[in-house]
C-alpha positions in Angstrom: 95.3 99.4 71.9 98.2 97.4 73.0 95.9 94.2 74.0 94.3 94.6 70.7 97.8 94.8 68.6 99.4 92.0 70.2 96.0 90.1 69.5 96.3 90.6 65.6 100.0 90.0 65.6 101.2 87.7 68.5 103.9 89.0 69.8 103.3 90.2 72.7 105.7 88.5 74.7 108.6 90.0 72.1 107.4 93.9 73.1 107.2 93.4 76.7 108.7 91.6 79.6 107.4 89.7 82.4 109.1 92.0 84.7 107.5 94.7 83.7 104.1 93.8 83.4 104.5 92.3 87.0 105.8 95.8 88.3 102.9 97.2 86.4 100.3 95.0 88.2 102.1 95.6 91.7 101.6 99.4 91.3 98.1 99.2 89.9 97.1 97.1 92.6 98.6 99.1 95.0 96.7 101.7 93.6 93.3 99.8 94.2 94.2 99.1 97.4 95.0 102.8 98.8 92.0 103.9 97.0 89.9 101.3 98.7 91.5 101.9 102.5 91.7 105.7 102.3 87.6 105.8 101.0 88.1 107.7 97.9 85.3 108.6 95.5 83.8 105.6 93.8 84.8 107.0 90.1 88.7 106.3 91.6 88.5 102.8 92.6 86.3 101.4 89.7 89.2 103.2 87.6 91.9 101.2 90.2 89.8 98.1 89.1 89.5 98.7 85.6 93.1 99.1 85.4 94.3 96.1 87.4 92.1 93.5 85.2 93.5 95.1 82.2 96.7 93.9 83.5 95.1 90.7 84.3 94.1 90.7 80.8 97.9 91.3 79.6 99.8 89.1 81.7 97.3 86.5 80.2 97.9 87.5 76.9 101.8 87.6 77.5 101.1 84.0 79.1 99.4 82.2 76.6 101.3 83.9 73.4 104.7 83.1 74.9 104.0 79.3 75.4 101.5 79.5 71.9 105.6 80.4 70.1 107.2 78.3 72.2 104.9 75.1 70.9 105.1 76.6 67.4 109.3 76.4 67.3 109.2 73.2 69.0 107.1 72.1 66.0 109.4 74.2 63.6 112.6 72.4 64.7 111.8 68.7 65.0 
């Protein structure tokens, strides 16, 4: 929902911050990578995966919107 929102309006990098999506990816990962050394059911890490490219997927989005504004006030202004 939040990938697809920030899609249609482009703002993603107004309604979060790089900080937090970085902590976000830190503890996902983490996740994956307990789930992985401790042998937990298969369901749990493909879930660990899942939710670690979906941050993939936002800090990309954050990424290219942020320098896609920053290009489009540069334009603004000169």
């Amino acid at each position: 929902s939040q990938i697809y929102t920030a899609c249609q309006n482009g703002r993603v990098d107004q309604a979060l911050s790089l900080g937090f999506l970085l902590c976000w990816i830190a503890g996902d990962l983490t996740n994956f990578i307990g789930c992985y050394l401790t042998n937990q059911l298969p369901i749990q890490i493909v879930t660990a995966i899942f939710y670690v490219n979906m941050d993939i997927i936002m800090i990309s989005q954050f990424v290219y919107y942020k320098l896609k504004n920053q290009m489009t006030k540069r334009k603004v202004f000169q």
